[in-house]
C-alpha positions as CSV (number, residue, x, y, z in Angstrom):
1,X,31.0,-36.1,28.3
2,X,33.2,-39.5,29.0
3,X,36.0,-39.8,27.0
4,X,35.9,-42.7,24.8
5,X,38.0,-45.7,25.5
6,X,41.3,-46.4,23.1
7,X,40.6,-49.8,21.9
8,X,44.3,-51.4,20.7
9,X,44.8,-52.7,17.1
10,X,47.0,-55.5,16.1
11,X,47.0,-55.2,12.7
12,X,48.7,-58.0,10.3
13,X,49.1,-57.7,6.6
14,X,50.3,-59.7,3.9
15,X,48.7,-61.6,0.8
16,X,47.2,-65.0,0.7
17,X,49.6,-68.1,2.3
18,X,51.8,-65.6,3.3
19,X,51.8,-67.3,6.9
20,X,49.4,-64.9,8.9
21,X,46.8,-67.2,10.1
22,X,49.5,-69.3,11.3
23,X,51.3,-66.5,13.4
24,X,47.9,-65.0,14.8
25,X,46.9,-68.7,15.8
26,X,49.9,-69.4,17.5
27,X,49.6,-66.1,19.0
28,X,46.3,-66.6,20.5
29,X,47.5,-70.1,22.0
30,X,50.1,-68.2,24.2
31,X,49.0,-67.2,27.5
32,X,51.1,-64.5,27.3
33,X,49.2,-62.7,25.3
34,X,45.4,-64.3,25.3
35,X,45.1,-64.2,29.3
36,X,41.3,-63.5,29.9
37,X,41.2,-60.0,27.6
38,X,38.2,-59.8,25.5
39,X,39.7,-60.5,22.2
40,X,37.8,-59.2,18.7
41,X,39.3,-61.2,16.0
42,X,38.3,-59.9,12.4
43,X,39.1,-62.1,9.5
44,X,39.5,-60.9,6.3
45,X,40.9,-63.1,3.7
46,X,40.1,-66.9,4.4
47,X,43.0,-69.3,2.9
48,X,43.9,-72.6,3.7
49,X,44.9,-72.9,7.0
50,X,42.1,-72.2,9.2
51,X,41.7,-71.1,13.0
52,X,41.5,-74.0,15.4
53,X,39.6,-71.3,18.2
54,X,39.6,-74.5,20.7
55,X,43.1,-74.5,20.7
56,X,43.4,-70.4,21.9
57,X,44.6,-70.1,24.9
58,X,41.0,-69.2,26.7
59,X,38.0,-68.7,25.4
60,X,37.8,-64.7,25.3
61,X,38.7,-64.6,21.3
62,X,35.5,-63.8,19.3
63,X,35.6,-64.1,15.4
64,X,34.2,-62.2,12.6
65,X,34.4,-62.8,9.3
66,X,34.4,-59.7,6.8
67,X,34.0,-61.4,4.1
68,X,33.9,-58.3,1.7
69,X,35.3,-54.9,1.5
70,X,31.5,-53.3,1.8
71,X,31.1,-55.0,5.1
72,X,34.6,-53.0,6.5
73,X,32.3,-49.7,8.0
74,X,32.7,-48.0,11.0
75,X,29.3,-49.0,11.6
76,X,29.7,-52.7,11.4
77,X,33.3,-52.1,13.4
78,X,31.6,-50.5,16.4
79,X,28.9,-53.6,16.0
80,X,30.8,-56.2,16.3
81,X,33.1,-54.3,19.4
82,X,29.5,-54.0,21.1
83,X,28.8,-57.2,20.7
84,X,31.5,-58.9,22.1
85,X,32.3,-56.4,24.4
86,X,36.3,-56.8,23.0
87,X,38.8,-55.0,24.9
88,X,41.6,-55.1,21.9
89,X,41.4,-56.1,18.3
90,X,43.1,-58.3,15.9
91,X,43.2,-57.9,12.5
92,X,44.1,-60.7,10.0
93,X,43.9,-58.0,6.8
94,X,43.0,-59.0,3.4
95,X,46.2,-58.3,0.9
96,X,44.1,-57.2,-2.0
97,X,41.9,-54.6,-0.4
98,X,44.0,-50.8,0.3
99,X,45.0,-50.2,3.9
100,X,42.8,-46.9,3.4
101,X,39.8,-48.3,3.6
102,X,40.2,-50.1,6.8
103,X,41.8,-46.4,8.6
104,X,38.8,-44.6,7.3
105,X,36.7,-47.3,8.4
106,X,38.0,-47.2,12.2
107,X,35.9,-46.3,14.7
108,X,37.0,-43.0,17.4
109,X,39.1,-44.7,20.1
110,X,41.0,-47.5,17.6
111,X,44.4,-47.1,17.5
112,X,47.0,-49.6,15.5
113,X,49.2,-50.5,18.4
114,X,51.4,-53.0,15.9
115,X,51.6,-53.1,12.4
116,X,53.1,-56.7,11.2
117,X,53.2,-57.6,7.6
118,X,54.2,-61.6,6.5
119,X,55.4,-62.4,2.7
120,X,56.4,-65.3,1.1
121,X,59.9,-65.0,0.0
122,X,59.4,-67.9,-2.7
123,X,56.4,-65.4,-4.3
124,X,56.8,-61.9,-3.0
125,X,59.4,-60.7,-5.8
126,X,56.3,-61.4,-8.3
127,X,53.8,-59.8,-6.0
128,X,56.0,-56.8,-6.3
129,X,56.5,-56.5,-10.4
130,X,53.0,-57.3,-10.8
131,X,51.2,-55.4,-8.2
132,X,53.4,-53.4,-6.8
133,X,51.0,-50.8,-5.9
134,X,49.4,-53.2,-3.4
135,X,53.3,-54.0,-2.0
136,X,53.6,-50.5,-1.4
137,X,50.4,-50.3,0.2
138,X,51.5,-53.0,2.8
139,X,54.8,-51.9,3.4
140,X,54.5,-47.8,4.1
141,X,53.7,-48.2,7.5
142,X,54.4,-51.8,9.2
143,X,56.5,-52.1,12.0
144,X,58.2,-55.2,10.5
145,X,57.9,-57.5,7.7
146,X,58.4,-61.2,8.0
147,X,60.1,-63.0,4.7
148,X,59.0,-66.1,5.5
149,X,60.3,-69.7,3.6
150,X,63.3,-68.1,2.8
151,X,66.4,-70.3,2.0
152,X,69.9,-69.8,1.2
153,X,69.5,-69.5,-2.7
154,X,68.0,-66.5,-2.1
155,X,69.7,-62.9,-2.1
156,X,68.6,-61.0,0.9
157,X,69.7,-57.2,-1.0
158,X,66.6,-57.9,-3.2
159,X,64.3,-57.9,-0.5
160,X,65.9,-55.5,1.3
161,X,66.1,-53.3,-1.5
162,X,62.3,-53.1,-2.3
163,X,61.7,-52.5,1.8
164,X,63.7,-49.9,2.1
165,X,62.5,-48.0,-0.7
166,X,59.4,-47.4,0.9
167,X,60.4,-47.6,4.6
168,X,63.9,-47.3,6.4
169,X,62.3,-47.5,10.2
170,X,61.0,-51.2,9.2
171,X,62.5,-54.1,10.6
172,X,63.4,-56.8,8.0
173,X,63.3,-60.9,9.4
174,X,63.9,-63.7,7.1
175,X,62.4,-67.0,8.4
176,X,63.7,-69.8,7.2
177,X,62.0,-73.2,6.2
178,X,62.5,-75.2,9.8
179,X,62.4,-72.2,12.0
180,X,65.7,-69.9,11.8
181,X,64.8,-66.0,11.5
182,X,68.1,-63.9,11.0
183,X,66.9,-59.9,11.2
184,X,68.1,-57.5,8.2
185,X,71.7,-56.1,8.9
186,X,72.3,-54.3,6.4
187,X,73.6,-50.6,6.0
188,X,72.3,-48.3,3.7
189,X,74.9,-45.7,3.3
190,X,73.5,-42.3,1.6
191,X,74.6,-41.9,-2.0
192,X,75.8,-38.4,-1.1
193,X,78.4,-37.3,1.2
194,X,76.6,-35.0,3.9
195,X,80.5,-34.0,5.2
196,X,81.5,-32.2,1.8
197,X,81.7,-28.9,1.5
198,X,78.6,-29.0,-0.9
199,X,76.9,-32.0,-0.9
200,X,76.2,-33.1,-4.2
201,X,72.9,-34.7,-5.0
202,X,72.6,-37.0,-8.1
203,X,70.2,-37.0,-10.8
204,X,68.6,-40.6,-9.3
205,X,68.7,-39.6,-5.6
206,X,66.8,-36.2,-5.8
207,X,63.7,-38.6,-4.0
208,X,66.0,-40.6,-1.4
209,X,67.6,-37.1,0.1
210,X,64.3,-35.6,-0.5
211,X,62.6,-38.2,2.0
212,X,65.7,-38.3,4.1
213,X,65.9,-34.5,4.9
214,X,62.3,-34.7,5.6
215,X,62.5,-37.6,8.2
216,X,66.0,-36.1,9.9
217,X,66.0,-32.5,9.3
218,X,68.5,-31.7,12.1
219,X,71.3,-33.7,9.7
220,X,70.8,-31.3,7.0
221,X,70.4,-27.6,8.9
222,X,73.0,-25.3,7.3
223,X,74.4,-27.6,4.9
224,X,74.6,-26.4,1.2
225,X,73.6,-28.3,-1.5
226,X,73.9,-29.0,-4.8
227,X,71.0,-30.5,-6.8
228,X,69.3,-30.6,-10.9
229,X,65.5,-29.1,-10.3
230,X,62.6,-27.3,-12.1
231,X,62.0,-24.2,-11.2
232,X,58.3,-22.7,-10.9
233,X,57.4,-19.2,-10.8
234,X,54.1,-18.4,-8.8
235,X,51.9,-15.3,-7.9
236,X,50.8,-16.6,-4.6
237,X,54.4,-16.8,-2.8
238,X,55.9,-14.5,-0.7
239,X,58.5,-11.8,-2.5
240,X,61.7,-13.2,-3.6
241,X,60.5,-16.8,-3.6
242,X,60.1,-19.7,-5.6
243,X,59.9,-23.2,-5.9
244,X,62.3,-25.9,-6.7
245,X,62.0,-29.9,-7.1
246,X,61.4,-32.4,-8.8
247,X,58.1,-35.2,-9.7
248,X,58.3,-38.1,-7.2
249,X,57.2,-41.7,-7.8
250,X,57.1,-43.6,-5.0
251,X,55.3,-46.8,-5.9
252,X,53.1,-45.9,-9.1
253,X,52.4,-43.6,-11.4
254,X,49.0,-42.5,-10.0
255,X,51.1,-41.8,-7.1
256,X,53.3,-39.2,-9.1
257,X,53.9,-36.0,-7.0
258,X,56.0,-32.9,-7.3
259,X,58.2,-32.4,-4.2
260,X,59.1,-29.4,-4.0
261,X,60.8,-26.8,-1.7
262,X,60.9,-22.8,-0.9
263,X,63.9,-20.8,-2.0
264,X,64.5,-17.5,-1.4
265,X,66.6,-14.9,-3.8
266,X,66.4,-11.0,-4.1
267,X,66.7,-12.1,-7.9
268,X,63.6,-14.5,-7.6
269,X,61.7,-12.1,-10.5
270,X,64.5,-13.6,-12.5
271,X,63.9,-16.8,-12.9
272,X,61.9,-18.2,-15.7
273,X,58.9,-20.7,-15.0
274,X,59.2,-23.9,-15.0
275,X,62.8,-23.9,-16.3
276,X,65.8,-26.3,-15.2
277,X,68.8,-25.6,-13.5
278,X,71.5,-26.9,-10.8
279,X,70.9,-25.1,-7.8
280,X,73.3,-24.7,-5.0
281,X,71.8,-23.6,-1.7
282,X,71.9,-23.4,1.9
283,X,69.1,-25.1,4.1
284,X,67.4,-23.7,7.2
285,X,64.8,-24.9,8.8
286,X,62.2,-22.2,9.9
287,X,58.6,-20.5,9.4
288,X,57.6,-19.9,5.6
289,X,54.3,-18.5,4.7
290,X,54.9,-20.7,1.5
291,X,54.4,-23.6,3.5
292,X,52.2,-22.1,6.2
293,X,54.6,-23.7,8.6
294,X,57.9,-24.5,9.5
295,X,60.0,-26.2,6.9
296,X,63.4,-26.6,4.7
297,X,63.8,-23.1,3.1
298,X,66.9,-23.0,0.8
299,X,68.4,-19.5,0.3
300,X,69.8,-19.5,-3.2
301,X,73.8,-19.2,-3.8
302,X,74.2,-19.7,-7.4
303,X,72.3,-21.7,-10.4
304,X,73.0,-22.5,-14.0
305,X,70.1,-23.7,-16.4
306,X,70.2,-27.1,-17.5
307,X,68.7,-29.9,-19.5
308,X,66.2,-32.2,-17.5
309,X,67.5,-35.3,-16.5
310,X,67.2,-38.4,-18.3
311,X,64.8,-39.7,-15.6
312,X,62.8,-36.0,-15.2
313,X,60.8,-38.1,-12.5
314,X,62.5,-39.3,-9.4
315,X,61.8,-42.6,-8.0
316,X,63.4,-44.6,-5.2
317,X,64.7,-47.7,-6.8
């Protein structure tokens, strides 16, 4: 059986006039890039500006227009590949349709090789009040994120701000009106001091450290920490166990999920369902049948119950 052939995906996101048509056509005019590869190029939200194809830089760019979330099927996909025998894909995504359905949608073989999303910085503060469900959606995996007709009024920290409370590994660059991009600089310190003795977590960063730890684990192996939590008892986990955490938001609240994590006490039978307390505990990472695989497993030092906190549900802004 042959092996089917990885077919690369250059995927670009954004909402309407947010300056993707623009980039993609200038892309396809340089030579750099558009030099005789069979080029799929899959349209999804038509605005203003349109494509100029005699313009591209050869004639190997084939368009198709999806005009509707029904017509984004594997089926159709694997068409319109066929049909123009394409050797790569571009994607100009529609900002209103869920990244979702365009990954379940992907034929074997397709793979998103770049992941670019373009915003206007005169709208994109609205687009993220109002839908910010949709921002989210755009943001959680791009590569990088263009703020486009930015100018000088503007305060970079607010954009930065919304970015990086859904991705720290996304490059920020702020294009200017006439052509200057300047590229994000700015450090996010944690809100916690990882040198202390015990490091303390606060009542609002129980989802940044909880993301953190799970993106750099090595930073955090046997350091003890200090944290408010609920506590749940349950007769499925392993002797001496529970669970600790706390509800997560990170966009919405249909989103809303309880992050949680294994601790280990020979006074485990103790502790009273889902009751609240300050933990202190030391992490290890290692093989829990909790978590049917290797993961953060706090071994308890000491607890005393608690209130819940103001905010019971942690978010990350």
């Amino acid at each position: 059986m042959s092996k089917t052939k990885d077919v690369p995906v250059y995927l670009f996101t954004g909402f309407l006039e947010a300056g993707k048509t623009k980039f993609i056509q200038e892309t396809l005019e340089d030579r750099r890039f558009c030099n005789g590869e069979r080029t799929l190029l899959l349209v999804c939200e038509e605005g203003e500006e349109e494509y100029a194809p005699d313009q591209f830089a050869d004639k190997s760019v084939f368009i198709r227009v999806v005009e509707s979330q029904d017509q984004l099927t594997g089926e159709n996909l694997s068409r319109w590949l066929r049909e123009t025998r394409a050797e790569r894909v571009v994607i100009e995504y529609n900002g209103m349709w869920m990244l979702d359905l365009l990954y379940s949608a992907m034929p074997e073989g397709w793979m998103v090789y770049q992941e670019f999303m373009f915003a206007d910085a005169t709208t994109f503060l609205s687009y993220n009040s109002n839908m910010r469900q949709l921002v989210y959606d755009k943001l959680k995996s791009c590569e990088l994120v263009v703020f486009n007709r930015f100018n000088g009024s503007m305060d970079k920290m607010d954009y930065h701000k919304i970015v990086r409370a859904v991705s720290r590994r996304c490059d920020i660059a702020y294009e200017y009106v006439g052509g200057k991009v300047e590229y994000d600089d700015i450090q996010d310190p944690l809100p916690f001091d990882l040198n202390a003795p015990i490091v303390e977590i606060g009542d609002d960063d129980y989802a940044e450290w909880y993301r953190d730890m799970s993106e750099e684990p090595k930073k955090y192996e046997g350091k003890t920490v200090r944290f408010k939590c609920r506590a749940l008892v349950r007769k499925k986990l392993p002797e001496k166990t529970f669970i600790v955490g706390r509800h997560v938001m990170t966009c919405c609240v249909e989103d809303i999920q309880f992050a949680g994590l294994v601790c280990q006490w020979e006074g485990a039978d103790t502790v009273q369902d889902d009751s609240w307390m300050i933990l202190t505990a030391k992490i290890n990472f290692k093989f829990n049948r909790a978590y049917g695989k290797k993961g953060p497993v706090l071994t308890y030092v000491d607890s005393v119950l608690c209130q819940a906190p103001e905010q019971a549900v942690a978010t990350f802004y």
